[in-house]
PDB file of N, H, CA, C and O in Angstrom:
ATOM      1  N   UNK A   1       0.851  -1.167   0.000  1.00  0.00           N
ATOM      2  CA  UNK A   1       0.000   0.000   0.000  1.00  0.00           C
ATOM      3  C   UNK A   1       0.900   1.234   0.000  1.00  0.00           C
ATOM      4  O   UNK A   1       1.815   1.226   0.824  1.00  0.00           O
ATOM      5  N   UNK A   2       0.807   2.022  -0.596  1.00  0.00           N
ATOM      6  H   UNK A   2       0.064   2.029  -1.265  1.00  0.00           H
ATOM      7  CA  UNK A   2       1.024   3.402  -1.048  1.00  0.00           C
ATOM      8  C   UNK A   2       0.976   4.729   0.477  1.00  0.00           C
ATOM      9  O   UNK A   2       0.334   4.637   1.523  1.00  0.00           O
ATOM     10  N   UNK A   3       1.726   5.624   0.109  1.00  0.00           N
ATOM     11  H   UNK A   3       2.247   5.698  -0.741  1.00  0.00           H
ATOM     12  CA  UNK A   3       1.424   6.323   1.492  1.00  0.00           C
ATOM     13  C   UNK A   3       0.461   7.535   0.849  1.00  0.00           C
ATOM     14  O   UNK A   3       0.050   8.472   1.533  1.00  0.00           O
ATOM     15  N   UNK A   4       0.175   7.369  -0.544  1.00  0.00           N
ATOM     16  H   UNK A   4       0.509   6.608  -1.100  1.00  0.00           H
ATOM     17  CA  UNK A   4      -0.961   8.381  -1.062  1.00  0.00           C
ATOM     18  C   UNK A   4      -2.198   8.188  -0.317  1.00  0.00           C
ATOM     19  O   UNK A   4      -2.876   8.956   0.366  1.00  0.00           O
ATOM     20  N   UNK A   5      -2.403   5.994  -0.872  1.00  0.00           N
ATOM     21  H   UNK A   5      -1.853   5.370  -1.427  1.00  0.00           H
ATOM     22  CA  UNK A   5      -3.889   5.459  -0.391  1.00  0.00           C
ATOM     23  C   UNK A   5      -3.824   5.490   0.490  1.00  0.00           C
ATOM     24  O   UNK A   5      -4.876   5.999   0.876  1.00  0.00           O
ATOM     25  N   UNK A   6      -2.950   5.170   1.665  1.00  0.00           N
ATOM     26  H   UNK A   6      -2.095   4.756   1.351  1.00  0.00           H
ATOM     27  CA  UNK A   6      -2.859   5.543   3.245  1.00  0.00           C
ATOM     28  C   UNK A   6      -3.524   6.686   3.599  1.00  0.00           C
ATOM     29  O   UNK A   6      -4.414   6.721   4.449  1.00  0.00           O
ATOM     30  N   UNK A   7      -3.118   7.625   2.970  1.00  0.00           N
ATOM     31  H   UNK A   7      -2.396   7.597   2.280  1.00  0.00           H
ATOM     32  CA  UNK A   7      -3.580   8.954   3.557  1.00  0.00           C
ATOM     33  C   UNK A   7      -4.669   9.424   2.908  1.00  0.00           C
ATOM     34  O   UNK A   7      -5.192  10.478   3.269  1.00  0.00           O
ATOM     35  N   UNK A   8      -5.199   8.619   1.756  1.00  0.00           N
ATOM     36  H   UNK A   8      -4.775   7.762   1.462  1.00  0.00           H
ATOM     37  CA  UNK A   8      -6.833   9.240   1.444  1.00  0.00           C
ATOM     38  C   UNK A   8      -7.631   8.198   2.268  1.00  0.00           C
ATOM     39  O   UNK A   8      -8.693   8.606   2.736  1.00  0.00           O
ATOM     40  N   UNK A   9      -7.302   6.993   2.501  1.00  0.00           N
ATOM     41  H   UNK A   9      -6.439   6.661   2.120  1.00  0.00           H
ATOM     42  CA  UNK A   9      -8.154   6.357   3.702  1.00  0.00           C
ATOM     43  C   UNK A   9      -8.549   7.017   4.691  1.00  0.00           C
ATOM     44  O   UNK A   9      -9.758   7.227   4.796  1.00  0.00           O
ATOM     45  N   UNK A  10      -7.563   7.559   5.755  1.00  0.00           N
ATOM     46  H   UNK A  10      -6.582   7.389   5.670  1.00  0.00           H
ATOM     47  CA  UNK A  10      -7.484   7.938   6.800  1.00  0.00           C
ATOM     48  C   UNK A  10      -8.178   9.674   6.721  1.00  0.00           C
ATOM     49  O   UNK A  10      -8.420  10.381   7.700  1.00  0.00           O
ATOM     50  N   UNK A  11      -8.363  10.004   5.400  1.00  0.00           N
ATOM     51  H   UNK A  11      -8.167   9.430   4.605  1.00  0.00           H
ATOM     52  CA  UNK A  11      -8.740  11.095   5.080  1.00  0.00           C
ATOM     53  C   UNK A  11     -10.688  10.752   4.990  1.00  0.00           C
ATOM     54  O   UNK A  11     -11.532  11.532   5.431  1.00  0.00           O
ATOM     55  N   UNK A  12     -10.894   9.831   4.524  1.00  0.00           N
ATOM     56  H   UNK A  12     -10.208   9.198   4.166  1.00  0.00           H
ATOM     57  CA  UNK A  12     -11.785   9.517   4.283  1.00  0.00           C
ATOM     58  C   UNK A  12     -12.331   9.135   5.368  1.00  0.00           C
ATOM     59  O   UNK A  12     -13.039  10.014   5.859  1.00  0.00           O
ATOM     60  N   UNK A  13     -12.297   8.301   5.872  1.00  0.00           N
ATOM     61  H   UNK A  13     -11.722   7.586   5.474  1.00  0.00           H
ATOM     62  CA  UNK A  13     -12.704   8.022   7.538  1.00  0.00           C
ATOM     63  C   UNK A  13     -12.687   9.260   8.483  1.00  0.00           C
ATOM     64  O   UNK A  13     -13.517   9.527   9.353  1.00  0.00           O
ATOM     65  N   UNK A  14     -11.892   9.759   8.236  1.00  0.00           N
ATOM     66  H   UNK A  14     -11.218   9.542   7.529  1.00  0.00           H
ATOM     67  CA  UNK A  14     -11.980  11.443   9.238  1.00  0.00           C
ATOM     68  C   UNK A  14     -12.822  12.183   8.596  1.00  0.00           C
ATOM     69  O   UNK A  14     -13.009  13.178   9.297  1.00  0.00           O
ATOM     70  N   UNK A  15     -13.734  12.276   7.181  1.00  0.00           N
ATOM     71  H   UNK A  15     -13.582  11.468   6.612  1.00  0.00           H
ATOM     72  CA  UNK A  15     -14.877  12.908   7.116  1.00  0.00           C
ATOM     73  C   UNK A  15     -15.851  12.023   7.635  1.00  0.00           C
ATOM     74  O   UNK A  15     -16.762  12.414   8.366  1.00  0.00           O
ATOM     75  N   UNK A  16     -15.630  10.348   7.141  1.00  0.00           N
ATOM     76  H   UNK A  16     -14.891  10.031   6.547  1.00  0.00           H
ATOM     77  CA  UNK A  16     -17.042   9.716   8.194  1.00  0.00           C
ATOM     78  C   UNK A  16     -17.429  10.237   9.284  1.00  0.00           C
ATOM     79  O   UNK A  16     -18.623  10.427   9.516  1.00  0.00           O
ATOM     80  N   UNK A  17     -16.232  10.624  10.324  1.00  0.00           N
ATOM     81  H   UNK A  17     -15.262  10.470  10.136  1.00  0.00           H
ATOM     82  CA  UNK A  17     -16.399  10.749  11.639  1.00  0.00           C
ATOM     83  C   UNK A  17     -17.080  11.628  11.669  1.00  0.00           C
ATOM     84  O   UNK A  17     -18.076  11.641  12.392  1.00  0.00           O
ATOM     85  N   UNK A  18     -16.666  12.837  10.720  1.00  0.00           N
ATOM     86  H   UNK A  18     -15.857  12.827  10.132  1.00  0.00           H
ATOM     87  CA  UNK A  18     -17.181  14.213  11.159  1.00  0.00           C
ATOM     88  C   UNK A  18     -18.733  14.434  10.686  1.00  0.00           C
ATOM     89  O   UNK A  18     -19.473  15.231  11.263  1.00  0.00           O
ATOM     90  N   UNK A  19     -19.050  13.811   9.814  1.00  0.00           N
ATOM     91  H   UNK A  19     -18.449  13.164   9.346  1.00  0.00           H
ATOM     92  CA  UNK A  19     -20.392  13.540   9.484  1.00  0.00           C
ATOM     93  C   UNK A  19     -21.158  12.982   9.604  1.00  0.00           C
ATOM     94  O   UNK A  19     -22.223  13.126   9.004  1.00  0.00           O
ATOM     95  N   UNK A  20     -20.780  11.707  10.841  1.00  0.00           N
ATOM     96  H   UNK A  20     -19.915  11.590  11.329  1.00  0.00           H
ATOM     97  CA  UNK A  20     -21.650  11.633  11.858  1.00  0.00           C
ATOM     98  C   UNK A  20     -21.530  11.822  12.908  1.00  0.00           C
ATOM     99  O   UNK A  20     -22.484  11.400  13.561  1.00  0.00           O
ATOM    100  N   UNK A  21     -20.826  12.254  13.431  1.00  0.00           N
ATOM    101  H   UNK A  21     -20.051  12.597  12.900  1.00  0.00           H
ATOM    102  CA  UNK A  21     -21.282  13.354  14.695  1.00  0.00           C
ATOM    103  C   UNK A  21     -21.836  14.812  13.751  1.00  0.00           C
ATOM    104  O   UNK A  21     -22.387  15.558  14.560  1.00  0.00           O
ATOM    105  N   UNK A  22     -21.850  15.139  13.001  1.00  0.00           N
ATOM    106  H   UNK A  22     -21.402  14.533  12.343  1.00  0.00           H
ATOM    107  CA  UNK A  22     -23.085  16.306  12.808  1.00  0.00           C
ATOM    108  C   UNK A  22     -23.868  15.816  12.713  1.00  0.00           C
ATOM    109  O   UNK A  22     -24.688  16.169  13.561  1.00  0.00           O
ATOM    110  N   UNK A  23     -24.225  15.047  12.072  1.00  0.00           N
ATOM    111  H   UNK A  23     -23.559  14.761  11.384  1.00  0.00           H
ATOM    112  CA  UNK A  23     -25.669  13.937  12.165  1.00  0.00           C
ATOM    113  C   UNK A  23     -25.956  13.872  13.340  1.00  0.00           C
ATOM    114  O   UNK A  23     -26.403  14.986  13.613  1.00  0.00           O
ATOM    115  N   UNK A  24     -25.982  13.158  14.356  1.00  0.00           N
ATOM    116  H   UNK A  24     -25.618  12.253  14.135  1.00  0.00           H
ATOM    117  CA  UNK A  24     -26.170  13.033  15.524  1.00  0.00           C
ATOM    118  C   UNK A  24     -26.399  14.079  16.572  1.00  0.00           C
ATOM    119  O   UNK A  24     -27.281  13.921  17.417  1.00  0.00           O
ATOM    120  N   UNK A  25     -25.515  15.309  16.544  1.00  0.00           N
ATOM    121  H   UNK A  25     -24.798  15.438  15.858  1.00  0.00           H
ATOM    122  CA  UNK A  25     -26.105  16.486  16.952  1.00  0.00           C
ATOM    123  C   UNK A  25     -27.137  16.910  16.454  1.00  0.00           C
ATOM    124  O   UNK A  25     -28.123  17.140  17.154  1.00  0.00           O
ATOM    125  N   UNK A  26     -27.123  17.138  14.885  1.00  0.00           N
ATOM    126  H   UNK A  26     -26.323  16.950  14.316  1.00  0.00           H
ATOM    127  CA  UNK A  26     -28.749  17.521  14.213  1.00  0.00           C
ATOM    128  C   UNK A  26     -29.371  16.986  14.586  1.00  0.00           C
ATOM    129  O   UNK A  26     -30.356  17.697  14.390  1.00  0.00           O
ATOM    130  N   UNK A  27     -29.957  15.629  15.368  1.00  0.00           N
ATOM    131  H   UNK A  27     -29.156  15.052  15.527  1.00  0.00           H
ATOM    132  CA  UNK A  27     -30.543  14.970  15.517  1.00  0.00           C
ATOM    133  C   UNK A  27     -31.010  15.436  16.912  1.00  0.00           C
ATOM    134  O   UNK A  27     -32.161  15.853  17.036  1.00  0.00           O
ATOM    135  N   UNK A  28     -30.454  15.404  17.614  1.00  0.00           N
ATOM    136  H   UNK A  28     -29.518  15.065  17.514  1.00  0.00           H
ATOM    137  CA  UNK A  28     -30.366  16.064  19.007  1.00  0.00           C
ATOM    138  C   UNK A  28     -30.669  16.938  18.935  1.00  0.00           C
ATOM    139  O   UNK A  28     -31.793  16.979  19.436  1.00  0.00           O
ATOM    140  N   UNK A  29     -30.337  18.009  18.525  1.00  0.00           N
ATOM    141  H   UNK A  29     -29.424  17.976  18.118  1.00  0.00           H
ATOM    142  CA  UNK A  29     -30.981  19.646  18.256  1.00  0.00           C
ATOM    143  C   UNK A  29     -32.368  19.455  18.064  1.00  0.00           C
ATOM    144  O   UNK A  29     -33.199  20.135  18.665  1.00  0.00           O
ATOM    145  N   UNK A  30     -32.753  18.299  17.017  1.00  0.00           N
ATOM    146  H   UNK A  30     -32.078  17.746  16.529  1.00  0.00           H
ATOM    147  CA  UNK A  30     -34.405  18.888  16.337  1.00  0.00           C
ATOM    148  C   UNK A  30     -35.195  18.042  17.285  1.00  0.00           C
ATOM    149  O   UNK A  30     -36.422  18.122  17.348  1.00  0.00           O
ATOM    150  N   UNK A  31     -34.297  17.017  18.215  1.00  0.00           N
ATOM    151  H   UNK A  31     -33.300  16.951  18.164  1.00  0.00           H
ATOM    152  CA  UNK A  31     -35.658  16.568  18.999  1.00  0.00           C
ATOM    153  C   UNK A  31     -35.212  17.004  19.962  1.00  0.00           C
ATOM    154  O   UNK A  31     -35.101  15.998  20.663  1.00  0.00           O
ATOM    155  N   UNK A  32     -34.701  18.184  20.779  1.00  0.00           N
ATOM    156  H   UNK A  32     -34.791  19.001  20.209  1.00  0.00           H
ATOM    157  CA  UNK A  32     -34.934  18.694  21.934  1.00  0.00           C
ATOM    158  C   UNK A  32     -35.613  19.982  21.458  1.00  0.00           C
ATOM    159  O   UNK A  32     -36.353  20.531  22.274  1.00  0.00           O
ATOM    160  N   UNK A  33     -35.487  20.454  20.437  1.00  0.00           N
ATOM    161  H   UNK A  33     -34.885  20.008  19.774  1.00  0.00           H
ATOM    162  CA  UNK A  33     -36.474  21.492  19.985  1.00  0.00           C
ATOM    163  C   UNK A  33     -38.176  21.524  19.992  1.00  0.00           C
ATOM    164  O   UNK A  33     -38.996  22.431  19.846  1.00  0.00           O
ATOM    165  N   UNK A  34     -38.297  19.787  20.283  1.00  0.00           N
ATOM    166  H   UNK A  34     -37.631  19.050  20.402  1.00  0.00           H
ATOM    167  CA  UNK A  34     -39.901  20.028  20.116  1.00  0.00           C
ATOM    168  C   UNK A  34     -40.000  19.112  21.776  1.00  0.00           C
ATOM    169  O   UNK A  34     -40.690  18.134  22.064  1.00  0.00           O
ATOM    170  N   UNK A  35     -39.185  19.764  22.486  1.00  0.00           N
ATOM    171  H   UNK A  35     -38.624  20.559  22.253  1.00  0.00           H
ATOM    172  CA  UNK A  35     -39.948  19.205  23.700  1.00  0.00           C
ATOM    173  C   UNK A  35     -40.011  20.210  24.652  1.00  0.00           C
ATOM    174  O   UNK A  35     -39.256  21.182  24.642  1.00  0.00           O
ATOM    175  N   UNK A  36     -40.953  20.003  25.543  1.00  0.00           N
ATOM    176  H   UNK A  36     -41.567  19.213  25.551  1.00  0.00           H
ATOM    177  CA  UNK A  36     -41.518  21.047  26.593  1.00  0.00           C
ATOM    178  C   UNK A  36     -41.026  20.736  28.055  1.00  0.00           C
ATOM    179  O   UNK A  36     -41.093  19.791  28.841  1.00  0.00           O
ATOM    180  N   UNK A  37     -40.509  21.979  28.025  1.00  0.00           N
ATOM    181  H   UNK A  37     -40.455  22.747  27.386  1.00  0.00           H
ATOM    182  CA  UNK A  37     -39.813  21.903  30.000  1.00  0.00           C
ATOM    183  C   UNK A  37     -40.919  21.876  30.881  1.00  0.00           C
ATOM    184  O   UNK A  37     -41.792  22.740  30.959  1.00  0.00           O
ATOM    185  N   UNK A  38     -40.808  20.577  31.702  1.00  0.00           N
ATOM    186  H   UNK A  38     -40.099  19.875  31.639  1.00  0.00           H
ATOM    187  CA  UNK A  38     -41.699  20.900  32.396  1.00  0.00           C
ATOM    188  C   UNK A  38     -41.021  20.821  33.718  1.00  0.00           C
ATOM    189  O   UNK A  38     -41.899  21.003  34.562  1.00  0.00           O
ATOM    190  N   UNK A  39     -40.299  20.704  34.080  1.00  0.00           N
ATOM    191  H   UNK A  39     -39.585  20.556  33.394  1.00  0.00           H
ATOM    192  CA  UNK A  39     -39.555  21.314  35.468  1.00  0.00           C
ATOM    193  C   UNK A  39     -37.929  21.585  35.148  1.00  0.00           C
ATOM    194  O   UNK A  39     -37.410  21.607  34.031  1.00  0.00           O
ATOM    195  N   UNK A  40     -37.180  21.815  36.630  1.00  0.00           N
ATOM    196  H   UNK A  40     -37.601  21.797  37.536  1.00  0.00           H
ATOM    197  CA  UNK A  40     -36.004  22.937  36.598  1.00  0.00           C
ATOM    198  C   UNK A  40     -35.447  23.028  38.208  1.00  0.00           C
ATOM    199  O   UNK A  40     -35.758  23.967  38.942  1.00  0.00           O
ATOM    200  N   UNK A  41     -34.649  21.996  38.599  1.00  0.00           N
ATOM    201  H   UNK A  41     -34.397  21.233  38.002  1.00  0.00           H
ATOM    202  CA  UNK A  41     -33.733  22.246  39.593  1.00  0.00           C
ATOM    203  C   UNK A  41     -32.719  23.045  39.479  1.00  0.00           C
ATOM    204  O   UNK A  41     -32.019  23.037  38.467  1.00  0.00           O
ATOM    205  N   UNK A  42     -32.446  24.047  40.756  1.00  0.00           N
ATOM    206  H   UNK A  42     -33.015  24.054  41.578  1.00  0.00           H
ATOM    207  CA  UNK A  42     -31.741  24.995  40.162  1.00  0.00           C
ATOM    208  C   UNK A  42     -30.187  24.177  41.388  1.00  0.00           C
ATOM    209  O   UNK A  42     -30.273  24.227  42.615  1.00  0.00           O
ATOM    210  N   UNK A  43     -29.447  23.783  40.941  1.00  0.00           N
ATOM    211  H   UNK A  43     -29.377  23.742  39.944  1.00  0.00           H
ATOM    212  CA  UNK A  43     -28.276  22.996  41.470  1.00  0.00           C
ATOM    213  C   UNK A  43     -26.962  23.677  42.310  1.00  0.00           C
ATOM    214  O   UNK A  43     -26.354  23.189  43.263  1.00  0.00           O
ATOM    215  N   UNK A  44     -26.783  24.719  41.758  1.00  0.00           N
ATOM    216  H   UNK A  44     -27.277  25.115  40.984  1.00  0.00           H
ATOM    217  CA  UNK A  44     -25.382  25.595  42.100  1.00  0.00           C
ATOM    218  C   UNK A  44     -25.728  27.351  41.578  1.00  0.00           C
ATOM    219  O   UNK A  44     -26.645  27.657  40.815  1.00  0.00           O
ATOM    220  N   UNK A  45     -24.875  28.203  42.125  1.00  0.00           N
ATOM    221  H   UNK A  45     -24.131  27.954  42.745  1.00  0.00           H
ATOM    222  CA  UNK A  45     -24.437  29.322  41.322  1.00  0.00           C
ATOM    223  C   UNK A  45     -23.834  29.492  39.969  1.00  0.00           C
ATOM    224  O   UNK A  45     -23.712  30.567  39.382  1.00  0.00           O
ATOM    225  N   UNK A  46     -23.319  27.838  39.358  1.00  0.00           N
ATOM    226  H   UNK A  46     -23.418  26.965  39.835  1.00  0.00           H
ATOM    227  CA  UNK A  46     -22.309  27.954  37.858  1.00  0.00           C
ATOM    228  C   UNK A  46     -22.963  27.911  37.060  1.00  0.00           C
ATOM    229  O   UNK A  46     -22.582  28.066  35.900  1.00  0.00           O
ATOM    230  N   UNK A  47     -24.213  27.679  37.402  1.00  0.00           N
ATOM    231  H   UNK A  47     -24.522  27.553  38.345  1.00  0.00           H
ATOM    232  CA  UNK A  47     -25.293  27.120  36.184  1.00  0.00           C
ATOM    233  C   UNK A  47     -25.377  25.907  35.971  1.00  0.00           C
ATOM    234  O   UNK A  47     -25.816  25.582  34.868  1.00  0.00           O
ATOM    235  N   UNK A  48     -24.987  24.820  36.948  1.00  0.00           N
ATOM    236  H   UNK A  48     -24.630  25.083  37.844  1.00  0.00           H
ATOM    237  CA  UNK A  48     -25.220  23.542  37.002  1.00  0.00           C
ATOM    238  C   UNK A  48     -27.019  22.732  37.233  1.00  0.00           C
ATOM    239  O   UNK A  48     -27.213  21.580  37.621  1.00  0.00           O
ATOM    240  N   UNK A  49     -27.661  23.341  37.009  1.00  0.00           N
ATOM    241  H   UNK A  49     -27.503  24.276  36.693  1.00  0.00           H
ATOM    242  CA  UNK A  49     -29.039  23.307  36.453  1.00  0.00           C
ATOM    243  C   UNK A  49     -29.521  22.195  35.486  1.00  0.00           C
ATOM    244  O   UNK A  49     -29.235  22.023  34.301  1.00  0.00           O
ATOM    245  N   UNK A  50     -30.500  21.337  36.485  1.00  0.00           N
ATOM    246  H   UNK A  50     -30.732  21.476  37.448  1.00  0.00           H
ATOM    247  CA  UNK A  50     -30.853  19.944  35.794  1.00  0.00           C
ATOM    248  C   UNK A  50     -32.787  20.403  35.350  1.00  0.00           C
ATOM    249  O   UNK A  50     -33.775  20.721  36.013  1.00  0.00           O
ATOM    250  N   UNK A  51     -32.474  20.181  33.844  1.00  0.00           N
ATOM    251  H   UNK A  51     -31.672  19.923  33.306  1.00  0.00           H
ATOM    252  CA  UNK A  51     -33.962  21.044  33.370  1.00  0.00           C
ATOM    253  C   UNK A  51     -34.460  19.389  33.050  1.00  0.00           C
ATOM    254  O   UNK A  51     -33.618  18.501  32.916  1.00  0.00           O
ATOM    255  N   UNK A  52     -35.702  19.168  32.968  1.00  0.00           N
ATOM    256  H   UNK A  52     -36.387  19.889  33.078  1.00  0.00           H
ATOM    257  CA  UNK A  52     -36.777  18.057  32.693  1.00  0.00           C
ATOM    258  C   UNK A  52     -37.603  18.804  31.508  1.00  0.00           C
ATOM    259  O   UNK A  52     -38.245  19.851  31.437  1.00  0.00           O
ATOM    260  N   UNK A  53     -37.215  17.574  30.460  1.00  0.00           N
ATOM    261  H   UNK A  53     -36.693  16.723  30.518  1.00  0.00           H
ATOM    262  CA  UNK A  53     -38.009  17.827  29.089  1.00  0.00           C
ATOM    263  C   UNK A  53     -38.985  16.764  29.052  1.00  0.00           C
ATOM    264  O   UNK A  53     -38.721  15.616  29.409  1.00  0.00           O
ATOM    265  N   UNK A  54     -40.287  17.197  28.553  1.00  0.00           N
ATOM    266  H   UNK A  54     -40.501  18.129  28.263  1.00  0.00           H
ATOM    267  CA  UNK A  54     -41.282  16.001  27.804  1.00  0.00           C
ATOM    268  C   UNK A  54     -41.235  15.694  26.776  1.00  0.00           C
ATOM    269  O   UNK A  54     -41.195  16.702  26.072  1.00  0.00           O
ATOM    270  N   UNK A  55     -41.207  14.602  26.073  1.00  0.00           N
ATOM    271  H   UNK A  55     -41.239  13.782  26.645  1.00  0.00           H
ATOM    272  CA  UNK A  55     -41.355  14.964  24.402  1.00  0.00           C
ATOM    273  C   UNK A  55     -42.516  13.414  24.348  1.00  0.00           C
ATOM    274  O   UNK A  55     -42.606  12.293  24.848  1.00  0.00           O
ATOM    275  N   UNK A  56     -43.223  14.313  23.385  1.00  0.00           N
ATOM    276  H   UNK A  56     -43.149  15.224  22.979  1.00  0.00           H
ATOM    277  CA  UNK A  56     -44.386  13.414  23.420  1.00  0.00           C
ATOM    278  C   UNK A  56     -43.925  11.778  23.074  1.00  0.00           C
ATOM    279  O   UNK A  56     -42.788  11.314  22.980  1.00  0.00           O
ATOM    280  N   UNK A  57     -45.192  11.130  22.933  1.00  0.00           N
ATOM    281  H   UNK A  57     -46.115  11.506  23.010  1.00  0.00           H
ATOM    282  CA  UNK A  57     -44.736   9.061  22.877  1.00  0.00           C
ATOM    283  C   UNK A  57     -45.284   9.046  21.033  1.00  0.00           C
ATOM    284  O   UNK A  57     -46.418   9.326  20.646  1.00  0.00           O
ATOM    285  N   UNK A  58     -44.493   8.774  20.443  1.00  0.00           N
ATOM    286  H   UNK A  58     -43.571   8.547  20.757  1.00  0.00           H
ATOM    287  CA  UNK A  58     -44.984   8.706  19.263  1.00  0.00           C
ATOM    288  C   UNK A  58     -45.930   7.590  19.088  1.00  0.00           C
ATOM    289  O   UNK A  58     -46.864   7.877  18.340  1.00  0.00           O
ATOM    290  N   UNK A  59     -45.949   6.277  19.618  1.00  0.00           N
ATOM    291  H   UNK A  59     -45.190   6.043  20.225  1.00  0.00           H
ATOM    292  CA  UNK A  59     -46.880   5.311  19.920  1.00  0.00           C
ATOM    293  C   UNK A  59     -48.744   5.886  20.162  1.00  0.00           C
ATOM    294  O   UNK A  59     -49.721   5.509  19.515  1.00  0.00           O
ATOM    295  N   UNK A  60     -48.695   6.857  21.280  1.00  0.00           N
ATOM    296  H   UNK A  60     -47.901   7.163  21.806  1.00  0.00           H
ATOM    297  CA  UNK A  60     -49.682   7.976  22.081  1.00  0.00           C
ATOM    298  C   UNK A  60     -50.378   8.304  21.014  1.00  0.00           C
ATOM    299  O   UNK A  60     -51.277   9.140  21.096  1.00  0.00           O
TER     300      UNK A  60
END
C-alpha cells in the first residue's frame, strides 16, 4: 500500500467521523427542539441546572 492510499483512507474516515457526529447532533438539536420543559432544579451558582423535558410518545 502506497502512502498516497494511506492517507486518502485515513482522510476519508476522518470525514465519516465528522459527518456523523453532525448527524447526531442535528438529531439532538431537532428533537430537543420540540420538547416542553416541564420542570427545573436549580443545582449551584455555575449554572449547574438539571432542566426536565417532555417529548411526546410517538406510539400515544
Amino acid at each position: 500500500m502506497s502512502i498516497e492510499s494511506k492517507n486518502s483512507s485515513v482522510k476519508h474516515g476522518f470525514m465519516f467521523l465528522l459527518i456523523s457526529i453532525a448527524l447526531v447532533l442535528t438529531i439532538g438539536l431537532v428533537t430537543a427542539s420540540f420538547a416542553d420543559e416541564i420542570g427545573d432544579v436549580n443545582v449551584d451558582w455555575l449554572g449547574g441546572d438539571i432542566k426536565v423535558d417532555a417529548i411526546e410518545d410517538p406510539k400515544g
